[in-house]
C-alpha positions as CSV (number, residue, x, y, z in Angstrom):
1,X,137.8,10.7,-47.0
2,X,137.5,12.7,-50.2
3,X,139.1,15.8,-50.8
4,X,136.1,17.8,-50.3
5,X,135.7,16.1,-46.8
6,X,138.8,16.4,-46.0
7,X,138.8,20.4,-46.6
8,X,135.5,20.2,-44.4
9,X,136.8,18.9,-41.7
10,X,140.2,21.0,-41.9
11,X,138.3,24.0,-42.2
12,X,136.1,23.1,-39.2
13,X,139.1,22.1,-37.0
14,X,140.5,26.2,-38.2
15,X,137.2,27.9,-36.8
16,X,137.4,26.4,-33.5
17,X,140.9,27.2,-33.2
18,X,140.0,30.8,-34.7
19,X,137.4,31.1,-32.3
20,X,138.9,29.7,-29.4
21,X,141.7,32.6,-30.0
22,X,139.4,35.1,-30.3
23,X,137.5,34.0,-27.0
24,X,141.1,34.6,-25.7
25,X,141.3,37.5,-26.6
26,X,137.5,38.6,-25.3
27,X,138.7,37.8,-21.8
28,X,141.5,40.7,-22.0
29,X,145.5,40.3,-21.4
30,X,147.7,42.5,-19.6
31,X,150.0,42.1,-22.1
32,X,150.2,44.1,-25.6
33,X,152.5,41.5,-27.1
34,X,150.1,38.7,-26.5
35,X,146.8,40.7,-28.3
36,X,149.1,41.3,-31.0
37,X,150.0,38.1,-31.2
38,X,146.0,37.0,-31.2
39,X,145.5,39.2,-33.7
40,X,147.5,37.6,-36.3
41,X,146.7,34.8,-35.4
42,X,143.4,35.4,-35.9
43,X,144.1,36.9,-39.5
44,X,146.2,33.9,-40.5
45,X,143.6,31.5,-39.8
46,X,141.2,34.2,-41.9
47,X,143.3,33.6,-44.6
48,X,143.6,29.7,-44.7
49,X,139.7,29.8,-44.3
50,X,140.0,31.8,-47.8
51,X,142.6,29.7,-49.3
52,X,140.5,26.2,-48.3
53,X,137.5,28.0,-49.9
54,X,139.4,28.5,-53.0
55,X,140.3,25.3,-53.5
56,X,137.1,24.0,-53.1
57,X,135.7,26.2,-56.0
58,X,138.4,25.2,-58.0
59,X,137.8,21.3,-57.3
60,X,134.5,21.7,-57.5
61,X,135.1,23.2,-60.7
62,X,137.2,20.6,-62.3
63,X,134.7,18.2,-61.2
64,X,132.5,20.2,-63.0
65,X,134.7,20.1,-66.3
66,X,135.5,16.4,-65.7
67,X,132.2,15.2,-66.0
68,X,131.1,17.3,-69.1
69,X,132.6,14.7,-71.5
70,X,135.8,16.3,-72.1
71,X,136.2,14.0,-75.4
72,X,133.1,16.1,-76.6
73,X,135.3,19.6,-77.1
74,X,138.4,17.8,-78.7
75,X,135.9,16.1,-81.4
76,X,134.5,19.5,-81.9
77,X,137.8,21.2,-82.7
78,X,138.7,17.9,-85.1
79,X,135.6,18.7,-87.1
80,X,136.2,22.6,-87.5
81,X,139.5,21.1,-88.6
82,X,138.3,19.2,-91.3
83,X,135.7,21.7,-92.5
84,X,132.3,19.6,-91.0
């Protein structure tokens, strides 16, 4: 698996979870502890959802970089450099 794949796929396996909690939480509880406890769990998975988005923009973007011939800016600078 690639790393993009590999964020897929962990990010699918967090919505089912999410959702499964949430479903949880639809059906009531007697408890207040326990919503409380769904609750953050909900927001915790919320926020690894936004982190494994991150890093995909950021991969995505040194991909990006990566394939823009990153020889191209270094001869650039020599040149300025030299005074051509």
């Amino acid at each position: 698996m690639t790393e993009n794949e590999t964020l897929l796929h962990l990010s699918g396996l967090i919505k089912e979870r999410r959702n499964e909690v949430v479903e949880g939480m639809a059906r009531g509880t007697d408890k207040f502890e326990a919503y409380q406890h769904a609750c953050g769990q909900a927001r915790g998975y919320d926020l690894v959802q936004m982190l494994i988005a991150d890093m995909m923009a950021n991969h995505k973007q040194y991909e990006e970089d990566f394939q823009s011939s990153p020889t191209d800016s270094v001869v650039k600078i020599d040149s300025k450099k030299r005074g051509k």
